[in-house]
N, C-alpha and C positions, 0 to 999 in steps of 0.2 A: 767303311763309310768315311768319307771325308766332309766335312763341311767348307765351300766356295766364299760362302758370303754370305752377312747374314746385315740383316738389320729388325733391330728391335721395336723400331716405332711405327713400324707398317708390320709385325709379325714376318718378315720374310728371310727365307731360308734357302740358300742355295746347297745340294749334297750332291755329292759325285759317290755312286754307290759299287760298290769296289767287289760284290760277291750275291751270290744268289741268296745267300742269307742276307744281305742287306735289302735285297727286293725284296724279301720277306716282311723284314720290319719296316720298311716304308707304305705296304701295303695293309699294317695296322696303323702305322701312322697319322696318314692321309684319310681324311673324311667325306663327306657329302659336304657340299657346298663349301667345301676349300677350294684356291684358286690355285693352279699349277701351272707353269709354261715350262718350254723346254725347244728349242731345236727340231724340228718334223720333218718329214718327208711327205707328199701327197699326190699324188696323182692328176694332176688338171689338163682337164679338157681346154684345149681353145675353140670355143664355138664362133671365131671368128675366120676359121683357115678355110673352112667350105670343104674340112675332111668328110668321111661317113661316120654312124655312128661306131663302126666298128673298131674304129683309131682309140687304142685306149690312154692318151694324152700324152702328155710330158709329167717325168718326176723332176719336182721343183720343192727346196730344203727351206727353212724360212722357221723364224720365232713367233710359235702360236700359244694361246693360254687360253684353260678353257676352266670352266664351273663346273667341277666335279659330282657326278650322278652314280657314277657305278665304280666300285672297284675290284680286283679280280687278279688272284694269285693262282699260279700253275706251277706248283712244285715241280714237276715231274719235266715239264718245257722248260723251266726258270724263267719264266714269264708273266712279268707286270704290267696288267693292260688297266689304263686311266681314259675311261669316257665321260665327256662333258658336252655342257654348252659352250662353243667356241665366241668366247668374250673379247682376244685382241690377236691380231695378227692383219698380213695387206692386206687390203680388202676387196685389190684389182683382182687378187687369186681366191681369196676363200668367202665365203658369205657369212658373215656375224649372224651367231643367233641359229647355226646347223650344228649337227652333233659330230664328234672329230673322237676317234680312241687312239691314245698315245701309249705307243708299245713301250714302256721303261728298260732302258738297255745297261747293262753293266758300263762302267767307267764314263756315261754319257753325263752333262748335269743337268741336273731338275731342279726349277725355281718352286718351294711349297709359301705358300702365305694362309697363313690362317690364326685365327686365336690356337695361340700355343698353351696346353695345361700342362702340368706337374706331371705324369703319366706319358705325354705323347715325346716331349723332354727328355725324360728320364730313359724311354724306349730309343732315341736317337742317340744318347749317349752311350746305352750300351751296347749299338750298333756301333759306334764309332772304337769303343775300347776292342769288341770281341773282334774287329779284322785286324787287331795287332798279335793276336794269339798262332801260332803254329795249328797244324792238324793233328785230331785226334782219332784214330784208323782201330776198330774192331774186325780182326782177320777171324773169322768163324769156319774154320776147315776142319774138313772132310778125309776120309781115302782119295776118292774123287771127283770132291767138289768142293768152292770155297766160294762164298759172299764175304764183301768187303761191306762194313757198317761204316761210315762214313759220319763222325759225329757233328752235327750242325745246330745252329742255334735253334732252326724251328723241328729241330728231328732227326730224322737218321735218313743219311740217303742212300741205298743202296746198290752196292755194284757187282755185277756178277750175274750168274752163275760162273765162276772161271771153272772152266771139268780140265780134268787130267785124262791119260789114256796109259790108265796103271791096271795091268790086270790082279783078279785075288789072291791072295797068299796061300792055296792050292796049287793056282797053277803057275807051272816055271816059264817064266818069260826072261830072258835069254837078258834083255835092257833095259830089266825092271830100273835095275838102279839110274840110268839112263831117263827113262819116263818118266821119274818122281822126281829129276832134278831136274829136268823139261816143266813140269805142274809149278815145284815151286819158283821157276826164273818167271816164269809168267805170272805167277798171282806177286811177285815183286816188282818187277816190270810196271805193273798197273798199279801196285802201291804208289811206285815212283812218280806218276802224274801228278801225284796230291801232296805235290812237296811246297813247304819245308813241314816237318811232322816233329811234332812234339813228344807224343807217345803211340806203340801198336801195341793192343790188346788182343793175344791169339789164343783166341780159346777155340773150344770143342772135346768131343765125347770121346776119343781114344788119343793113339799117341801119333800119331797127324799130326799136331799142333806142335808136340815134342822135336821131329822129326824136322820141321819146318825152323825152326828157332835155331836150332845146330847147322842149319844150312846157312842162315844168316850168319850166326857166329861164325863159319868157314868163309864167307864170301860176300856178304853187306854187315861190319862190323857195325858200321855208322846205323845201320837198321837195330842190330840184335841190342845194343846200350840203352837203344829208348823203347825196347819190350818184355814185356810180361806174359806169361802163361797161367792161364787160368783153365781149369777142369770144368767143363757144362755139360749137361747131359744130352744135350742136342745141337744139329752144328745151324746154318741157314740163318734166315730170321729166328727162328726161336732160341738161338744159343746166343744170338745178339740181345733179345730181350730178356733173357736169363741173365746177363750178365751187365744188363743197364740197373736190374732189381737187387742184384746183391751186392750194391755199394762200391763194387771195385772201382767203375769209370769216376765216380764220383771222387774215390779219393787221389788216383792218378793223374784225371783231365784239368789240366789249366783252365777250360772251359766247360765246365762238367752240368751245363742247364739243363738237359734232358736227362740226366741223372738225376739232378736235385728235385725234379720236376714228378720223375718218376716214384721216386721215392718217399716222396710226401702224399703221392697221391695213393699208392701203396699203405701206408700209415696208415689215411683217412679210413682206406677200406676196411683195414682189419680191425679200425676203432670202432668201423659202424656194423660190423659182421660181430662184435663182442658187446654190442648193444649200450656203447659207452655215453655216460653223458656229458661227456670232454670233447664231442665233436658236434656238429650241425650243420645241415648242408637243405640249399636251396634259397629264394629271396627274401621271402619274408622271414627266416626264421634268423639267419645270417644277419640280418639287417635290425632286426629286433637285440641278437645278440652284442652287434658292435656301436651301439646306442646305451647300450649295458657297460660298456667298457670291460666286454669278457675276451673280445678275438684276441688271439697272443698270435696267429696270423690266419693269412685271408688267402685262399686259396679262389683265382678267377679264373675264368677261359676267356683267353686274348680277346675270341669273337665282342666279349662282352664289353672290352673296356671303350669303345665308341660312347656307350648308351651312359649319358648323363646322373641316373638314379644309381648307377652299379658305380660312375665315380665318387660320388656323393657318398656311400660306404665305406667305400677305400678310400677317402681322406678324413671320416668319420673316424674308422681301425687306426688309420699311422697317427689321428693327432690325439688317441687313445695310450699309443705306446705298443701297439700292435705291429705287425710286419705282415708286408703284402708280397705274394706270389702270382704272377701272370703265369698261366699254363699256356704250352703251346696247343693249340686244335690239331696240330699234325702228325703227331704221333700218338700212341694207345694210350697215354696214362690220360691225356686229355681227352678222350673220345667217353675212357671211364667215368673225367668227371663229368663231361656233358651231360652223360644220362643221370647224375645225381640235381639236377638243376644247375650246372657249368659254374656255382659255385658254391665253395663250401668253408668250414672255416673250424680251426682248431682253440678251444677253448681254455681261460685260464683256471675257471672255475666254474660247476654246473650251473645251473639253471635255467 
């Protein structure tokens, strides 16, 4: 994320969003009735050419800002859609006062104007710091088959299935060794998209992973320097989430949030599975706590930090000497705390 321009005496903020994780966090950003303009595309009829209705217009580009009513993230498309009331733009082509969805595109920029808090701030900033960071790449392979973890600020995104076409160690296939170094040129290959990479974490449940590292050391040195092998018991998503839980990404990622993420929220659980009274979770009781000046931190889900009364806490905890945590909603540790009341909070002493 870059910031364009900014001016403080009207709230207004220009950001040129440089990654899908920066739609991410622009799409916690941004509120209800914030103002946004940006560059558009639209489709306009002339109903002065005496076409039919069948003509479906002219596309014509143009500076439109609209009053913000919905917002809406699409991990999976990487897609940021902003629908509002359209407040300024010609008005020969569009009618003030209709509703307009502005799709948010990578490297495009967007004008945000709104009362800026502490929190929504703090969220752009660390947008801005994490797309200076390299990539951090969980290789979870198989015999034959490898998911790439792709480590991101709102989560993991995953790539793959990459399959090989290596038969079993039964039977004799003539180019075995052939087909294994066909499997792993290809799951590097598609490494190589997500470059520059900082660290690869190749785990999994047999010697796959071993097998895989020695090939790099043979033939992408520059790969094998910034990787690691770790032993999981399972290869897929689950040897990716096996190995976000046992701390490793945490201590090798230069950007290690869904680690810290996940690992706190891990904590929680087993404080609350051990019936501890060093932990609390839900609104009223959280809120009761950091009023107390007990949080020593505050565990929230992003969805939550919009809502006024949930920041009112979290400036209640941090000017207590407390430490706040935003969970992401997109991956499982977040989904965990959701069902705990999406927020909860670790204590410095009972009560």
């Amino acid at each position: 994320m870059q910031i364009k321009n900014q001016d403080k005496k009207i709230g207004l903020i220009e950001v040129i969003p440089e990654s899908i994780d920066d739609l991410w966090h622009l799409s916690h950003i941004i509120e209800e009735h914030d103002y946004v303009s940006t560059l558009t595309t639209r489709r306009i009829q002339d109903t002065n050419s005496g076409k039919t209705r069948a003509d479906r217009g002219v596309k014509k580009t143009f500076f439109l800002g609209i009053r913000i009513e919905k917002i809406s993230f699409h991990k999976y498309t990487g897609m940021l859609r902003l629908t509002g009331i359209i407040e300024s733009g010609p008005e020969d082509l569009i009618p003030l006062g209709s509703h307009h969805t502005i799709n948010v595109q990578v490297n495009n920029s967007l004008r945000i104007q709104k009362t800026w808090n502490k929190w929504s701030l703090d969220r752009l900033n660390q947008a801005i710091e994490s797309s200076k960071r390299n990539s951090e790449i969980i290789v979870a392979i198989e015999d034959n088959t490898t998911t790439l973890g792709l480590i991101k600020q709102y989560g993991i995104e995953y790539v793959g299935p990459i399959t090989g076409d290596i038969s079993g160690k039964r039977n004799i296939q003539k180019d075995r060794r052939e087909k294994i170094n066909e499997y792993y040129a290809n799951i590097t290959k598609i490494i190589s998209q997500h470059e520059p990479i900082n660290k690869l974490i190749i785990v999994g449940p047999g010697f796959t992973k071993t097998g895989y590292y020695e090939y790099l050391q043979e033939n992408f040195q520059s790969y094998s320097k910034k990787a690691v092998v770790e032993n999981t018991g399972a290869g897929g998503h689950a040897g990716i989430q096996e190995v976000l839980k046992n701390g490793l990404v945490e201590s090798l990622a230069q950007d290690a949030k869904i680690a810290k993420e996940t690992s706190q929220v891990n904590k929680l659980l087993e404080q609350i599975g051990k019936s501890s009274n060093l932990v609390t979770y839900g609104k009223k009781q959280v809120e009761d706590a950091a009023n107390m000046g007990a949080v020593e931190l505050l565990l929230v889900l992003d969805e939550l930090v919009r809502n006024q009364s949930i920041q009112n806490i979290m400036n209640i905890a941090e000017n207590m000497g407390g430490k706040v945590m935003i969970i992401s909603s997109e991956h499982d540790a977040g989904k965990q705390l959701e069902s705990l009341g999406s927020i909860a909070s670790f204590l410095r002493y009972p009560i």
